[in-house]
Each structure stands twice: as C-alpha cells, then as structure tokens.
BAKOL-254264 format. One record per residue (C-alpha): z, y, x; residue in one letter; residue number from 0. Coordinates in Angstrom, 1 decimal. Each point is the difference from the previous one (the first is absolute). Layout:
N
ATOM  Z  Y  X  A  NUM .
...
END
This chain:
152
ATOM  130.9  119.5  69.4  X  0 .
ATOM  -2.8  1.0  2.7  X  1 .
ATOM  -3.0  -1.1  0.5  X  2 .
ATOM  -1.5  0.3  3.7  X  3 .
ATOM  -3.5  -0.7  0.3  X  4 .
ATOM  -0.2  -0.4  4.0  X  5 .
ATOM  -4.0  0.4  1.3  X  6 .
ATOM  0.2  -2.2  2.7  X  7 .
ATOM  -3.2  1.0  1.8  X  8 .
ATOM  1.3  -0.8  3.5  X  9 .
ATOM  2.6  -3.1  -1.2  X  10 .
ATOM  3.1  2.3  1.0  X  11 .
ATOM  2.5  1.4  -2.1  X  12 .
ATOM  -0.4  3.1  1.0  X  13 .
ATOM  -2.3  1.3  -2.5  X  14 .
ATOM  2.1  -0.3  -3.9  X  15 .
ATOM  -0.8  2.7  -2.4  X  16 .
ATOM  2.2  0.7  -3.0  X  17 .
ATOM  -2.3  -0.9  -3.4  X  18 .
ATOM  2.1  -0.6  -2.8  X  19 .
ATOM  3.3  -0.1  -1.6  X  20 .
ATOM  0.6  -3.0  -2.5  X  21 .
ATOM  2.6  0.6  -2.9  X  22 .
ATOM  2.3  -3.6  -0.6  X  23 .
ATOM  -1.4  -2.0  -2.5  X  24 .
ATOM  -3.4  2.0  -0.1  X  25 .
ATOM  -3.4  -0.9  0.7  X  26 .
ATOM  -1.6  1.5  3.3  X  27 .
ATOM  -3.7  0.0  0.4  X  28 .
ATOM  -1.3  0.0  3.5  X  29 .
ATOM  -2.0  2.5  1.6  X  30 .
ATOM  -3.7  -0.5  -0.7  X  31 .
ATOM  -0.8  2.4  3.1  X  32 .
ATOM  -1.3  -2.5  2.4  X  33 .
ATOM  0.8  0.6  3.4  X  34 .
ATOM  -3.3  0.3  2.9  X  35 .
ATOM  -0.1  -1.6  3.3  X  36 .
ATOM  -3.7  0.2  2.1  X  37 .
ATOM  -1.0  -3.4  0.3  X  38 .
ATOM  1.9  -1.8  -2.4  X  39 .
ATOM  0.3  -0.5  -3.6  X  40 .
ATOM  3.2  0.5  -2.1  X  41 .
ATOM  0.6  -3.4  -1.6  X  42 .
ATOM  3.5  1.2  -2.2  X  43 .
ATOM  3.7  0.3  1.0  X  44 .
ATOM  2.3  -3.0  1.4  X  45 .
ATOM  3.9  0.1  -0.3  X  46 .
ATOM  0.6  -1.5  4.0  X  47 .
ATOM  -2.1  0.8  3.0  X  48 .
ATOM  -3.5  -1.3  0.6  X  49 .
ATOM  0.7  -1.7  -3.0  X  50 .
ATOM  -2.2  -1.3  -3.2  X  51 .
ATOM  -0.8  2.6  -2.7  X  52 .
ATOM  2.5  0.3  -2.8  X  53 .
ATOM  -1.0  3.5  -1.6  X  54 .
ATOM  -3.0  1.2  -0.3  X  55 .
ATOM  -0.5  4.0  -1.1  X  56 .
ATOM  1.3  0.7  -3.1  X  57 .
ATOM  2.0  -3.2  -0.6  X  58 .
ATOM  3.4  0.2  -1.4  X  59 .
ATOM  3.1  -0.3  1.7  X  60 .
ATOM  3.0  -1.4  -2.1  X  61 .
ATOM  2.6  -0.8  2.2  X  62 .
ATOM  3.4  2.7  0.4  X  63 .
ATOM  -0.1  -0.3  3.6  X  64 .
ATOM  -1.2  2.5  3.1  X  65 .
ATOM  -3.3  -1.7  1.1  X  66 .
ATOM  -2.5  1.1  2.9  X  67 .
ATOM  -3.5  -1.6  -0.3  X  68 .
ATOM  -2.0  -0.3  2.9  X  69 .
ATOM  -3.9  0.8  -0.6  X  70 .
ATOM  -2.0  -4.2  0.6  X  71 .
ATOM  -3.3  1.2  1.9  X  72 .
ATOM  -3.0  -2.3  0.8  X  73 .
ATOM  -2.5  1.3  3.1  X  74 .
ATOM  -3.9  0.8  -1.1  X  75 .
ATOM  -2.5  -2.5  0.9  X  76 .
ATOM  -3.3  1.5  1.5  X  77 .
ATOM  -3.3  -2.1  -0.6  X  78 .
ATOM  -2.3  -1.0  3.3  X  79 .
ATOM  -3.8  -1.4  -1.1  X  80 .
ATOM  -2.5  -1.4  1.8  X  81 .
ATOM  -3.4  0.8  -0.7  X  82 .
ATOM  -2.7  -2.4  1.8  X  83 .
ATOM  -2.2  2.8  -0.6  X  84 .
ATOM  -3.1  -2.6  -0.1  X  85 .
ATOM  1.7  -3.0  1.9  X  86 .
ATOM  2.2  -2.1  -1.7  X  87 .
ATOM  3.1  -1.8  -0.1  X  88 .
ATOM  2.4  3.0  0.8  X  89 .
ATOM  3.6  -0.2  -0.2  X  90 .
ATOM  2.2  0.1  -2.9  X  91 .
ATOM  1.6  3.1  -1.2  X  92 .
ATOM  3.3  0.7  1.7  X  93 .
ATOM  3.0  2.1  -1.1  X  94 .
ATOM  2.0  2.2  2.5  X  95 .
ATOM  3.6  1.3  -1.5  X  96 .
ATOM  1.3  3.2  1.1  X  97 .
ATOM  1.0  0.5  3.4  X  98 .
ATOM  -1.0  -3.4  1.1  X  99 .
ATOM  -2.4  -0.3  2.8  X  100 .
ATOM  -2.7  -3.1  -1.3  X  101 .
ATOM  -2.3  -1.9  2.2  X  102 .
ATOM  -3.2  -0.2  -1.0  X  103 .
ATOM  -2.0  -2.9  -0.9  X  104 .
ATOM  -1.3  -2.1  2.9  X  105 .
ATOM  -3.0  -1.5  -2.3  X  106 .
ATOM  -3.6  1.3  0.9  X  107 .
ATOM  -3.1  0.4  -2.8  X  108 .
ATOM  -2.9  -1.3  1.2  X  109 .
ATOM  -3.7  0.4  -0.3  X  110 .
ATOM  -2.8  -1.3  0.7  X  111 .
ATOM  -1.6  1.3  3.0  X  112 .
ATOM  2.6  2.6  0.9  X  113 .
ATOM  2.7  0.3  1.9  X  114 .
ATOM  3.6  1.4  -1.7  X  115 .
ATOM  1.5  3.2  1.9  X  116 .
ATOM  2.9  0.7  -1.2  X  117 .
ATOM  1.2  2.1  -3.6  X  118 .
ATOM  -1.1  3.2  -0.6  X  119 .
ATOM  1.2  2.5  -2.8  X  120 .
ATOM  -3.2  0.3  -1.9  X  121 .
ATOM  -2.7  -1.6  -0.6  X  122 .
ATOM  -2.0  2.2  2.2  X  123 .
ATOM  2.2  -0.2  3.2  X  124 .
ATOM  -1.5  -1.0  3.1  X  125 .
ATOM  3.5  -0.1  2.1  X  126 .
ATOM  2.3  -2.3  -0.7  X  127 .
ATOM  3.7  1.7  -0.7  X  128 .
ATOM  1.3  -3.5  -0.4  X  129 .
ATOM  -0.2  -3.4  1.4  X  130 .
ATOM  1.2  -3.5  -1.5  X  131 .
ATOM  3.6  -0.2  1.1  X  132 .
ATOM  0.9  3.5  0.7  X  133 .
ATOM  3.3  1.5  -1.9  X  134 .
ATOM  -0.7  2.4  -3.1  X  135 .
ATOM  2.7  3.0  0.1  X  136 .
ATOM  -1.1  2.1  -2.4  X  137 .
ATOM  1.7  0.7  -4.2  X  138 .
ATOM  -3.0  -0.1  -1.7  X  139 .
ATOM  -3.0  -2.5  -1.3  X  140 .
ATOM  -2.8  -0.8  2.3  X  141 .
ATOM  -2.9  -1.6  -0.4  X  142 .
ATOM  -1.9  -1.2  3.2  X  143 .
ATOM  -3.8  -0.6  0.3  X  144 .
ATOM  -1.4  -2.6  1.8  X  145 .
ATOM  -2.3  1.4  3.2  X  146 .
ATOM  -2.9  -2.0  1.1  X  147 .
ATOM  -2.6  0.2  2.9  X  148 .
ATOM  -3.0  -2.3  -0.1  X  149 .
ATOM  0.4  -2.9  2.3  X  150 .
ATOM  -3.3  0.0  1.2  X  151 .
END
C-alpha cells in the first residue's frame, strides 16, 4: 500500500509528495515533520478536502488502502489594543486573521478636558496614523495610543 501525504497549501492537487510505503497488515506511523505555511498554523491531516482533522503527526495509520491526506490549516490571528493613554474608556481588543482586512473600532476614549485625535503607534506620537473606522491591512499586532490636544 502507499501512503500520499498531499500538502495542500494552495487547496489544489497539484502539489502530492510521495512519504511512505505501508506493508498489508502493518502499522504506519505518520510523518511527525509538520508542514509550514506563512500566516497559518498546521492544525494535523484530514482524509477529504477542507475537511476536519483525522491525523495528526505521528498518528498511526492501519487501514491496507492508498490514502492521500490533505494538511487542515487555521489562519493566525493578530491582536489590535487600545490604549487611552490617560483618557478612558477605549475600545476592546480586536483580532485581525491573516489576510483579512479589519475595520477598526468606531468607539472614542475620552477625557476630561481634551479633545481625542485619532490613534497613534506609541505613546509618544503626536500624528495620528489611524482614525476610528479606518481598515487595518497589516499581519502583525498593533497597539494604538490614544492622541489628545487640550480643549481649551
């Protein structure tokens, strides 16, 4: 019997590599190598396309049949915070996945006496880079300072 382990990084069929060959009536243990995709995490091996896990690395396989496993991944999730830097009330923490535009939070901090700008990316800024509502692009975590100019 063989064993195809298919990495199915772009969901085609394009891309099967040869890993094993299972002897009838023997026990096959899967590949621990875990397969790498930027942006996502490898979550194991499912028997059908875009389908649940059913292997995970290093399980064994049983059966006396050919088999292709397709590799189950899930997208990274990138953390935005707001900091009220002095104000209060800023928005909760949002999570953007992988490759998916977000739109940020619409809610404002407040403080007394100023006025809110916009987000800045450190605590220091005095330009804002982001207002409420505009659309976060980016991979990676963020966290966004409140900026505040005395209202008086």
């Amino acid at each position: 019997m063989t064993m195809q382990l298919a990495e199915d990084i772009n969901f085609t069929t394009e891309k099967k590599e040869l890993l094993s060959e299972k002897i009838h009536d023997e026990i096959l243990s899967i590949s621990n190598i875990v397969p790498s995709r930027a942006g996502y995490t490898f979550q194991g091996w499912s028997t059908t396309r875009n389908g649940a896990v059913v292997y995970k690395p290093s399980a064994q396989y049983i059966a006396n049949q050919d088999i292709t496993l397709y590799a189950v991944w899930k997208a990274n999730g990138y953390s935005i915070t707001y900091n009220a830097n002095g104000g209060s009330s800023a928005p909760s923490e949002q999570v953007k996945t992988h490759d998916i535009d977000i739109t940020l939070s619409t809610q404002e901090p407040v403080r007394k006496n100023y006025s809110f700008l916009g987000w800045g990316t450190s605590s220091s800024s005095t330009s804002v880079a982001y207002n409420p509502g505009d659309i976060y692009r980016t991979n990676a975590n963020l966290t966004l300072y409140a900026i505040w100019q005395l209202a008086y």
